[in-house]
Every structure is written in structure tokens, then in C-alpha cells.
C-alpha positions in Angstrom: 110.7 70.9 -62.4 106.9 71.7 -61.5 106.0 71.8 -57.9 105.0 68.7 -56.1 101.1 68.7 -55.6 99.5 67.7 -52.7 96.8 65.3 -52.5 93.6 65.9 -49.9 91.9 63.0 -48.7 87.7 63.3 -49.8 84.4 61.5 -49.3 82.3 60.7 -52.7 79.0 59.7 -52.8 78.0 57.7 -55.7 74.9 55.6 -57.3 75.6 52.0 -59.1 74.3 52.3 -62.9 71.8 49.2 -62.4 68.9 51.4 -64.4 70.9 53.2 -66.7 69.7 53.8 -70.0 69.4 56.9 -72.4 65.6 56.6 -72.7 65.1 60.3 -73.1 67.1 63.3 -74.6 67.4 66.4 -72.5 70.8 67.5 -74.0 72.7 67.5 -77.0 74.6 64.5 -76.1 71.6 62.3 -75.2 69.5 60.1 -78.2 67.5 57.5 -77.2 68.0 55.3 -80.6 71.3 54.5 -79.2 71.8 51.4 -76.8 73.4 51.1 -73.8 75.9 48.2 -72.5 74.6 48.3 -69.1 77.4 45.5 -67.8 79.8 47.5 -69.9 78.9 50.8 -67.9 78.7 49.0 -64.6 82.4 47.8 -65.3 83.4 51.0 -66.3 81.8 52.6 -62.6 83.5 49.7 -61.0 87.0 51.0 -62.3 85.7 54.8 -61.0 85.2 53.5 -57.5 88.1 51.0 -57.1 90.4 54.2 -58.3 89.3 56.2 -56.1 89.4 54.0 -53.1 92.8 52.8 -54.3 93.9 56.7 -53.7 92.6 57.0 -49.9 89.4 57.8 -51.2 85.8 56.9 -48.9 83.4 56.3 -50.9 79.6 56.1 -50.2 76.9 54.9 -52.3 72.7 56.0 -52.9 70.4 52.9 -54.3 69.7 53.1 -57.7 65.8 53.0 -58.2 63.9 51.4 -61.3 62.8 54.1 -63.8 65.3 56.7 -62.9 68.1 56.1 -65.6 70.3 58.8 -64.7 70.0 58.5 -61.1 73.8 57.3 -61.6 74.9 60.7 -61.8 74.9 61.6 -58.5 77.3 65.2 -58.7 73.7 66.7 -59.8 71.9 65.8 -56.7 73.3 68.3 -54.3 75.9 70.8 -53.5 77.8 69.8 -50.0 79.8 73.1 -48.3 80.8 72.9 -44.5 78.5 70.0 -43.9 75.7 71.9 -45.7 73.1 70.7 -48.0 71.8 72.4 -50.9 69.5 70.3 -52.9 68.5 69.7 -56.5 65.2 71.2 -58.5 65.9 69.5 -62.0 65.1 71.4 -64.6 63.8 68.5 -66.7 60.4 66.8 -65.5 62.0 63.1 -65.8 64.7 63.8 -63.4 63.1 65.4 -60.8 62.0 62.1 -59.0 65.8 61.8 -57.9 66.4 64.1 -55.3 63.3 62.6 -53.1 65.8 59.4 -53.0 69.0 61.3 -52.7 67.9 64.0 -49.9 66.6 60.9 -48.3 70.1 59.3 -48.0 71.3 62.3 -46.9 69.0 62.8 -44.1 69.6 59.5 -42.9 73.2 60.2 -42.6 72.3 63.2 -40.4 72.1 66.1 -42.6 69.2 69.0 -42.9 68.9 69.2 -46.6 67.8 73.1 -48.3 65.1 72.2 -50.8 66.0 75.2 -53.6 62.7 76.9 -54.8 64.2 77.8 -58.3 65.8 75.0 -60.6 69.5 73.9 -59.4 71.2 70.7 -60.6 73.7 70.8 -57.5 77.6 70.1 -58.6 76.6 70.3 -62.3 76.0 74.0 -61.9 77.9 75.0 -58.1 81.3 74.0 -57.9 82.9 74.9 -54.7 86.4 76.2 -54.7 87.3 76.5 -51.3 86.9 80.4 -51.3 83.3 81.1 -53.3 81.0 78.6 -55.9 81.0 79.4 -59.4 77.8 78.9 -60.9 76.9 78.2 -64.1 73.8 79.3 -65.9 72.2 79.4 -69.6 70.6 75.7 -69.9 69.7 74.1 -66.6 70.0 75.9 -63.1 68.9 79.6 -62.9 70.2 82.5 -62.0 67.6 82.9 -59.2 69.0 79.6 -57.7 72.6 81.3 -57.6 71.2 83.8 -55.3 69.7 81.5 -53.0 72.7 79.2 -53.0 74.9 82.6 -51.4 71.6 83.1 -48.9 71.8 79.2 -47.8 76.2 78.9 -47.7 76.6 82.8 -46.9 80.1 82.2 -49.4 80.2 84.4 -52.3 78.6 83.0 -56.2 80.1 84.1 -58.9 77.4 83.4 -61.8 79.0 81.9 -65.2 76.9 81.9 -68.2 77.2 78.9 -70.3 76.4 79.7 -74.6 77.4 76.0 -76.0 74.8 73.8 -75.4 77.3 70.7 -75.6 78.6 72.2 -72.4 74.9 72.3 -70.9 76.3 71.9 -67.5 79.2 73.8 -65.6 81.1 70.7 -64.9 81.3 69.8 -68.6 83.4 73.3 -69.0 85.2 73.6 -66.1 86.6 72.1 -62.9 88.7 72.7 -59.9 92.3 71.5 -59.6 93.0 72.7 -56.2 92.4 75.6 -53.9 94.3 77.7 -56.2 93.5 77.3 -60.1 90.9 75.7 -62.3 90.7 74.1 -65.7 88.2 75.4 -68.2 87.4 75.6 -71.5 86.9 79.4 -72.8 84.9 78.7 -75.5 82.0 77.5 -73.1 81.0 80.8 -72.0 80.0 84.2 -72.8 82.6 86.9 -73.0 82.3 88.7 -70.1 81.9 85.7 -67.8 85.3 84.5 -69.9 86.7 88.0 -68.4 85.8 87.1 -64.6 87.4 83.4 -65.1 91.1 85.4 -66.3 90.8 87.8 -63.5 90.2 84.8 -60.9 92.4 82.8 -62.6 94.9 84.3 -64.7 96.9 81.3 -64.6 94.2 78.5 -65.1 94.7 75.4 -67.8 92.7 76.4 -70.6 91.4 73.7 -72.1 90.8 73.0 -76.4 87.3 72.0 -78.0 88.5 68.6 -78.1 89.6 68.1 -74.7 86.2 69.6 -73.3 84.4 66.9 -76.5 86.0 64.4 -74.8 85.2 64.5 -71.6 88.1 65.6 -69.8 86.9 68.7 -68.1 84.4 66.9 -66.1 87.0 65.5 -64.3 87.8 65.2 -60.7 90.9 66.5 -58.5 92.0 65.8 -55.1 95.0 68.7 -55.8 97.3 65.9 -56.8 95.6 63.5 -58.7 93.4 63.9 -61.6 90.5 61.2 -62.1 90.3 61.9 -66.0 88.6 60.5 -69.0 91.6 59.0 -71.2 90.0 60.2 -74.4 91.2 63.8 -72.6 95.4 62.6 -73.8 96.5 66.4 -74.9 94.9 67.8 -71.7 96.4 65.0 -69.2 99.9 66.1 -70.8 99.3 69.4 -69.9 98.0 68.7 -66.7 101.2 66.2 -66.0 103.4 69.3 -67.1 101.7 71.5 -64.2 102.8 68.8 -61.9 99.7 67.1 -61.3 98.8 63.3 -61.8 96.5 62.1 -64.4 94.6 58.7 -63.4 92.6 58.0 -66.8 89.2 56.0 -65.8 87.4 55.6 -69.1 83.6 56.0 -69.1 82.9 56.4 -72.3 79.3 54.4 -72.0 78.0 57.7 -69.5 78.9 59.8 -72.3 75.8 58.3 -74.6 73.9 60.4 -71.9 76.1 63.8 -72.3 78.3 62.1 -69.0 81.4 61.0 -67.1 83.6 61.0 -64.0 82.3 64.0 -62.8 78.6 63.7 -63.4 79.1 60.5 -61.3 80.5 62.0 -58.3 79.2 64.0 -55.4 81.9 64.8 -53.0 80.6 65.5 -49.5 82.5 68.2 -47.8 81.8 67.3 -44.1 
């Protein structure tokens, strides 16, 4: 029988889709021929927050502001360790306006908010595992933010270079279960930085093509429960087998803009 997981209460910050749109492409994911059902997308956030909440989950929320379309993915504003915040520097020109609005909220809720000086796209690119951030580099957030990141938290970075530009992002290749083991998806990165992931995490749940195509390594974990896209079935089996709890929340109208649960989702660790 696998081990019972257990599940650790966390605080999300989120932003409603009210502007979302694919009005621009800025990865491979993204083309702006294609419409959006905006009520169908603000249905399927809905479901995002409601699980969450329905798991013990707080939840808080940034206004969405006209013009900024992808302002709804909020995991690329910032990157929250010990009540720290490290800002975004988008790498491409349109989203740049958003962390004005989002290191705004976040001052008003009492955090001093690091400004990077080279381009970071927060949780997209830093994901925190409790010990040290992996880092992901290759399309979006340099190598040169990495190094400011361990200046600002003083934890160790471990940099991860990303090669499939369908995985632009580190959280479309990789996320963290618990404080113990991750779930990636080899093929996403270069062979050496495939080397440091098996030394870290020799026992890791390695994830197929189609499971990363569909979404289901930008999931979220509590260390019990696993917010997941349902597309993601083989992966939720094998994620059920390890003895942790799929919740499938379908968003598949984010993924028109190269998104989902993750991309949504900025957990503030307080």
C-alpha cells in the first residue's frame, strides 16, 4: 500500500480572467487567430478557486486590468520564500505592464518587493522546494536573474536549462510534489541539467510527452493533493499509485495561451 501523504495548508494569490484573450503570440502555444470563450474560461477559474478552497485552501485575488490579457496568470508575477518578494522582469515587452499592478498588491499587503534587474518570470522559472529553487532557463528568465534570486533569498539555485520550446517555462516541465520529490518531464531539458534532476531526485515521477502536452506538469501540490489538468489521465494514475490524490480541474481555455493550473497560481509562502 503506498504511504499516506500529508496535505499542508497554503495561501494562493490569483487574478480573475475578465481581459483574457490570446491577442499576441510569445510562445509556441499562443496564436492569436484562435478565439477565446471568455465566460467559458472564467467558469473554468471559478472551478480552480472553489477546489482549492474546498481543500482548506486561502485564496487571495489581484484585479485584472484592461489590456493586460495574461494578467490571469499570476504564478509569473513573483517568487514568495520566507515572506520574501522577488519580482518579475518579463521578457516579452507586452507583459511587462503586469508586475507594476501585482508588486502593488503586494505592497499593500505589507511586503518590500526585490525589483530583479535581469528578466525573471517569478514561479514560471523559480520553483521553491523547501530546500533550494530550481531555475529554469533557455526561453524566458536568464541565467543572470538565477544569480540574483540566491543574492536576494540567500537559499541555493540550481539553474535548469530548458531545450523544447513547448516547455518555454519551468513549470510547464516540472513541479514539486512535496518537500521530498518532484515530477518532471526529461525530455524538457538538456542532458546535463537532466543529470542534476536524477542526482536530486533519483526517485522523481518522470513524466511522458503527452502528459507534459497536456498540461499536467504545471500542476499544483499541497503534498497530498494534486490540482491537475484531467487531460493529464496516465500521469494522475501514476501519481494515485505513489499515494497521492489527483483533483482534475480542467482548464483547457488557458491552454490557447501555452497555460493552466499552475500558470494561474502564485502561492505566497508567508
Amino acid at each position: 500500500m503506498p504511504e499516506t501523504r500529508v496535505p499542508r495548508r497554503r495561501r494562493f494569490l490569483v487574478c480573475e480572467p475578465r481581459h483574457f484573450a490570446v491577442q499576441y503570440a510569445i510562445n509556441p502555444w499562443m496564436h492569436p487567430d484562435v478565439r477565446v470563450d471568455v465566460d467559458l474560461a472564467q467558469e473554468q477559474w471559478q472551478s480552480l478557486i472553489s477546489a482549492y478552497r474546498s481543500h482548506g485552501h486561502a485564496v487571495d485575488a489581484v484585479d485584472p486590468v484592461p489590456g493586460l490579457p495574461d494578467m490571469v496568470f499570476a504564478a509569473n508575477s513573483a517568487v514568495v520564500v520566507d515572506g520574501r518578494v522577488f519580482g518579475s522582469l518579463f521578457h516579452a515587452p507586452e507583459r511587462r505592464p503586469e508586475s507594476e499592478h501585482y508588486d502593488t498588491w503586494f505592497k499593500s499587503a505589507g511586503y518590500d518587493v526585490h525589483r530583479p534587474e535581469s528578466v525573471c518570470e517569478g514561479e514560471g522559472d523559480l520553483v521553491w522546494t523547501g530546500r533550494y529553487v530550481l531555475a529554469g532557463t533557455g526561453f524566458r528568465t536568464t541565467r543572470e536573474a538565477h544569480r540574483e534570486a540566491q543574492e536576494f533569498f540567500g537559499h541555493p539555485v540550481i539553474s535548469l536549462t530548458l531545450v523544447d520550446p513547448y516547455f518555454y517555462h519551468l513549470d510547464t516541465a516540472l513541479f514539486v510534489l512535496d518537500d521530498d520529490n518532484i515530477v518532471y518531464y526529461p525530455e524538457a531539458f538538456s542532458p546535463g541539467s537532466r543529470e542534476v534532476l536524477a542526482r536530486l531526485y533519483p526517485d522523481a515521477v518522470l513524466a511522458t510527452r503527452d502528459d507534459a502536452e497536456a498540461f499536467g506538469l504545471n500542476s499544483v501540490s499541497d503534498g497530498r493533493h494534486v490540482f491537475i489538468a484531467p487531460q493529464a489521465e496516465a500521469l494522475a494514475v501514476r501519481l494515485d499509485e505513489r499515494g497521492y490524490v489527483p483533483v482534475p480541474v480542467d482548464l483547457s481555455e488557458f491552454h490557447k495561451a501555452g497555460g493552466g493550473i499552475k500558470c494561474c497560481t502564485q502561492e505566497i509562502r508567508s
